[in-house]
C-alpha positions in Angstrom: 0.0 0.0 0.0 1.5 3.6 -1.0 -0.6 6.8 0.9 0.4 9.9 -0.5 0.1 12.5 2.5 1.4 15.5 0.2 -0.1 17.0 -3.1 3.4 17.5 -4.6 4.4 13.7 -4.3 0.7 12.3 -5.6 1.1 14.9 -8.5 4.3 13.7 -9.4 3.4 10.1 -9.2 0.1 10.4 -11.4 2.8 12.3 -13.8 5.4 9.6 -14.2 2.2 6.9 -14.6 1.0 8.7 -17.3 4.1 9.1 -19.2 5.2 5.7 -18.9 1.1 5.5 -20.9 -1.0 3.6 -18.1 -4.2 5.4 -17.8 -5.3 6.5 -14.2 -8.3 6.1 -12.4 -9.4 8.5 -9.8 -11.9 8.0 -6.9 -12.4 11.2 -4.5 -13.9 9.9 -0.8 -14.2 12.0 2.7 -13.3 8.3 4.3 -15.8 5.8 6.3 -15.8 3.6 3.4 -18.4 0.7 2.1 -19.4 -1.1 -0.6 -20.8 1.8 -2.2 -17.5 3.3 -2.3 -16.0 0.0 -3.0 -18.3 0.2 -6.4 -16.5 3.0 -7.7 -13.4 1.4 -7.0 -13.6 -2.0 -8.9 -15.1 0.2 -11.8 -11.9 2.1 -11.9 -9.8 -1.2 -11.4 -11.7 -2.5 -14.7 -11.2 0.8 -16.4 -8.0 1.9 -15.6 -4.3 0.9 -15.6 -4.2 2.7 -12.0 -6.4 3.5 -9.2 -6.4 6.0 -6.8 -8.0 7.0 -3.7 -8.2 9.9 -1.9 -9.6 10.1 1.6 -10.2 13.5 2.7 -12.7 15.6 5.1 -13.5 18.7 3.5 -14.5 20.9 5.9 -15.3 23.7 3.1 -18.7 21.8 2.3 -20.1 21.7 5.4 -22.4 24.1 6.9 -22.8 22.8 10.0 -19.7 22.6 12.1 -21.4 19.8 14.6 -22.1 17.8 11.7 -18.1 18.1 10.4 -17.2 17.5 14.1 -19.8 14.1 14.5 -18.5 13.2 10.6 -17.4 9.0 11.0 -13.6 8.5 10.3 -11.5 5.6 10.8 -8.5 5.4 8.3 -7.5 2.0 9.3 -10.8 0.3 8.6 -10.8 2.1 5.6 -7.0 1.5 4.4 -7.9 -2.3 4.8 -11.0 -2.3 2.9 -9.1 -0.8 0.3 -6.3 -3.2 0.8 -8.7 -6.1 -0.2 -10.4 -4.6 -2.8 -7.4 -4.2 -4.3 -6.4 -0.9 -4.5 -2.9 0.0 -3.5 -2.9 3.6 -3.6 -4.4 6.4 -1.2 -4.3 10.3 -1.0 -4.7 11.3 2.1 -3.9 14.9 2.8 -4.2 17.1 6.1 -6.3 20.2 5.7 -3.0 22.3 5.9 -2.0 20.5 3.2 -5.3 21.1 0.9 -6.0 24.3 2.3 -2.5 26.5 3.4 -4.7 29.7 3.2 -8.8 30.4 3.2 -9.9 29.1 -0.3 -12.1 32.3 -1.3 -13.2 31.4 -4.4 -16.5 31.8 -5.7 -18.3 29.5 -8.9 -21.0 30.2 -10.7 -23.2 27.3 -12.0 -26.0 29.0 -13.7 -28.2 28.0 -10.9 -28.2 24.6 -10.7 -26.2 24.7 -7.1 -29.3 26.7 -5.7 -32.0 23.9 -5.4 -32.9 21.1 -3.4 -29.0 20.4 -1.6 -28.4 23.5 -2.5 -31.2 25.4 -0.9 -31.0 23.8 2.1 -26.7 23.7 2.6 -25.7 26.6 2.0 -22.1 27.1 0.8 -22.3 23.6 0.0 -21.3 23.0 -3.6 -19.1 25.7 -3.3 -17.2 23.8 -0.9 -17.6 20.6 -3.2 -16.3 22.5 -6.2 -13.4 24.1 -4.2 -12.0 20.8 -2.7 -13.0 18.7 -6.6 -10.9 21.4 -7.9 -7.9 21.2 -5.6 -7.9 17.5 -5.7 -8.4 17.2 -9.6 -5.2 19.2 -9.4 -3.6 17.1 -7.1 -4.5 13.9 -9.3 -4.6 15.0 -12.9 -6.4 11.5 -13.7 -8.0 10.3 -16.7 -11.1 9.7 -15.4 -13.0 10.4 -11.7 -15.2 8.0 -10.0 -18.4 9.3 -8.7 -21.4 8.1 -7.1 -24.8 8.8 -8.9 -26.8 8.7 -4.9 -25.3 12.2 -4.9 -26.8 13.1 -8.4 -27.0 17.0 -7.9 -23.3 17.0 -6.8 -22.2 15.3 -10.0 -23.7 18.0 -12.4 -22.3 20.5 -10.4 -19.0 18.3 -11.1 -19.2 18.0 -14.5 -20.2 21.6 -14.7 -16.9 22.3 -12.7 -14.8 20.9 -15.1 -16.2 22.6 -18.3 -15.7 25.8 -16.4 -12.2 25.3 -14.9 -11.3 23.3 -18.1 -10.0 20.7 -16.5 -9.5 17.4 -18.9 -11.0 14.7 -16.7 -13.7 12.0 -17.9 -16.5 12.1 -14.7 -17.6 8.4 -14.7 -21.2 8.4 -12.8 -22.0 5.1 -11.2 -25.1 3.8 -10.1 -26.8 4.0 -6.4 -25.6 0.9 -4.5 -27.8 -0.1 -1.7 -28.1 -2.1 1.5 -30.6 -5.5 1.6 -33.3 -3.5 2.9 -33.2 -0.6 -0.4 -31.5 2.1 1.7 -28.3 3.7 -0.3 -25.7 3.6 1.0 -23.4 6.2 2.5 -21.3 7.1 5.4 -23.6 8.5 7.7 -25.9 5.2 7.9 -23.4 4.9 10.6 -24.7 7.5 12.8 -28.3 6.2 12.4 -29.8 4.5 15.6 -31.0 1.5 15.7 -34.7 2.4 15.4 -33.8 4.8 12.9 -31.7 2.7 11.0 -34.2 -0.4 10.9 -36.7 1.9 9.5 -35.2 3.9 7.2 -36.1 1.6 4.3 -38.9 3.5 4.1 -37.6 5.8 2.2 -36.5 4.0 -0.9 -39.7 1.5 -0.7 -42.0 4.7 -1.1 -39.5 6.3 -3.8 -40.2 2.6 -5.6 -43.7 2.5 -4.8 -44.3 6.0 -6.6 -42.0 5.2 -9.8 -44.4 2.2 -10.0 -47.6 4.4 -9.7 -46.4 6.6 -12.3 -48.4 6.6 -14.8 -51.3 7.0 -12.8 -50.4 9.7 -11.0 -49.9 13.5 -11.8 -46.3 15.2 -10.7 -48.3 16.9 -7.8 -49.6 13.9 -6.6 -46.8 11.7 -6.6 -45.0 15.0 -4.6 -47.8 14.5 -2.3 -48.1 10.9 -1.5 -43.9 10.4 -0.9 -44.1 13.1 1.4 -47.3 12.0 3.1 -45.9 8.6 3.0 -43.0 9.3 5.0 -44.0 11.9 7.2 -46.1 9.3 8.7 -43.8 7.5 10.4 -42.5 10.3 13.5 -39.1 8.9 13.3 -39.0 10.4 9.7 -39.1 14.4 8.0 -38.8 15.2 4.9 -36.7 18.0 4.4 -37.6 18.1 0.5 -38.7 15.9 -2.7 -38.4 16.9 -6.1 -39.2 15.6 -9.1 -36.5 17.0 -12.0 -35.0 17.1 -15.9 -31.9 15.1 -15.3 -30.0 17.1 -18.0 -31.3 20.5 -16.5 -31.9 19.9 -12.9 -34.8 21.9 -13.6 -38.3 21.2 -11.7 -40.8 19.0 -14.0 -44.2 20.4 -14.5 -45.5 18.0 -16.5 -44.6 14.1 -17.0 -41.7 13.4 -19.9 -41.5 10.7 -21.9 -37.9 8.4 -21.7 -36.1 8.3 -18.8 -34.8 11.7 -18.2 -37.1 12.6 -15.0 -35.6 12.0 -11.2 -36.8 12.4 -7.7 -34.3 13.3 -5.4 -35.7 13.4 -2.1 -33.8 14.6 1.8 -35.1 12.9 4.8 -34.4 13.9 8.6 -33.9 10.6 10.4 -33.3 12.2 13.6 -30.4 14.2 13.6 -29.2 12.5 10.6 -29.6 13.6 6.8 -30.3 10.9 4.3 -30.7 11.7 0.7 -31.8 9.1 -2.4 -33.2 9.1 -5.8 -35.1 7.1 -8.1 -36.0 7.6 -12.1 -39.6 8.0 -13.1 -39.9 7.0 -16.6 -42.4 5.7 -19.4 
């Protein structure tokens, strides 16, 4: 196992990779890893001459400084999951070494950072799209590994790059989930038990509406997944939205293909869980 601890050295190494023609694969994680994670990873192992995480806790995209302070880290248990996944490389910089001075920049993404996360986490994407930025930097791969559960963040990615220019193939992967339909994600760790053995809720309703579709207008299906899940008192929805995929814009009236998504937020206590689904005929 190599772990890079220094941007110099990692950018240097992706460098001499490159020029010797192997093709490198880059997968950008804030740590507390699972097999969600570990998707993106074997994708890149299959892809790629060269794979590369980075584990990293931005604190730039978060705006609440309990939920930085509470965020699950444990670099060992990560390290070995990587270890037998087979990936032998890691990134892991202090946040001296990402951020020697404030990073005051400022992006502008035509309004598509302003909804649903974005309404609600403020700063947020700016955050995202200052640490992307740095990183992407830092590993100059061929290609970057993300996770389609965070589906707004990945737009704002790829929008990042065509702004900044930055020659990278963004390689979305699909939502993997636990046995009981909840996505998964780091903070599934924080739920409680009672939480945590309920939170299934949320993807069965998301499946139960795609299913109703057809029979049911935009405002309805709005209605019954948050009706649904409000039911239950150990659940809040913070928001659900149904969208254009390509424009992240609200969807008024039902399109043909597959190009609509609901991307919902749900309070499970003092934990944030977000999902999405497709709607499509």
């Amino acid at each position: 196992m190599q772990i890079f601890n220094y941007i110099v050295e990692i950018k240097k190494f992706v460098e001499e990779v490159k020029n010797d023609g192997k093709t490198v694969g880059f997968v950008p994680t804030m740590g507390a890893l699972h097999e969600g994670h570990l998707s993106l990873v074997q994708a890149s192992l299959k892809q790629t001459d060269i794979t590369i995480v980075s584990i990293f806790v931005n604190p730039t995209q978060f705006n609440d400084l309990s939920d930085l302070k509470n965020y699950p880290r444990d670099f060992e248990a990560d390290k070995k999951m990587l270890e037998q996944a087979g990936c032998s490389i890691i990134f892991n910089p202090s946040v001296s070494e990402m951020y020697p001075e404030p990073d005051k920049r400022e992006f502008d993404f035509n309004g598509i950072d302003t909804r649903m996360e974005g309404a609600h986490r403020q700063g947020h994407f700016n955050g995202v799209a200052q640490v992307v930025s740095k990183l992407f930097d830092a590993v100059p791969a061929n290609k970057a590994y993300f996770g389609l559960k965070d589906f707004q963040q990945v737009a704002i990615i790829k929008k990042l790059t065509q702004i900044l220019n930055i020659n990278i193939e963004i390689a979305p992967c699909k939502i993997v989930r636990e046995s009981d339909g909840l996505a998964m994600s780091s903070r599934n760790q924080l739920l409680t038990k009672e939480h945590r053995e309920g939170a299934s809720i949320i993807y069965s309703v998301l499946k139960e509406a795609q299913l109703n579709y057809l029979k049911m207008s935009i405002k309805e299906i709005q209605k019954k997944v948050v009706g649904e899940i409000n039911k239950s008192p150990l659940f809040e929805v913070e928001y659900f939205e149904l969208i254009n995929r390509n424009t992240l814009l609200s969807v008024k009236e039902k399109e043909t293909g597959d190009s609509t998504i609901g991307c919902i937020a749900v309070w499970a206590g003092k934990v944030r869980l977000i999902d999405n689904i497709i709607f499509n005929f």
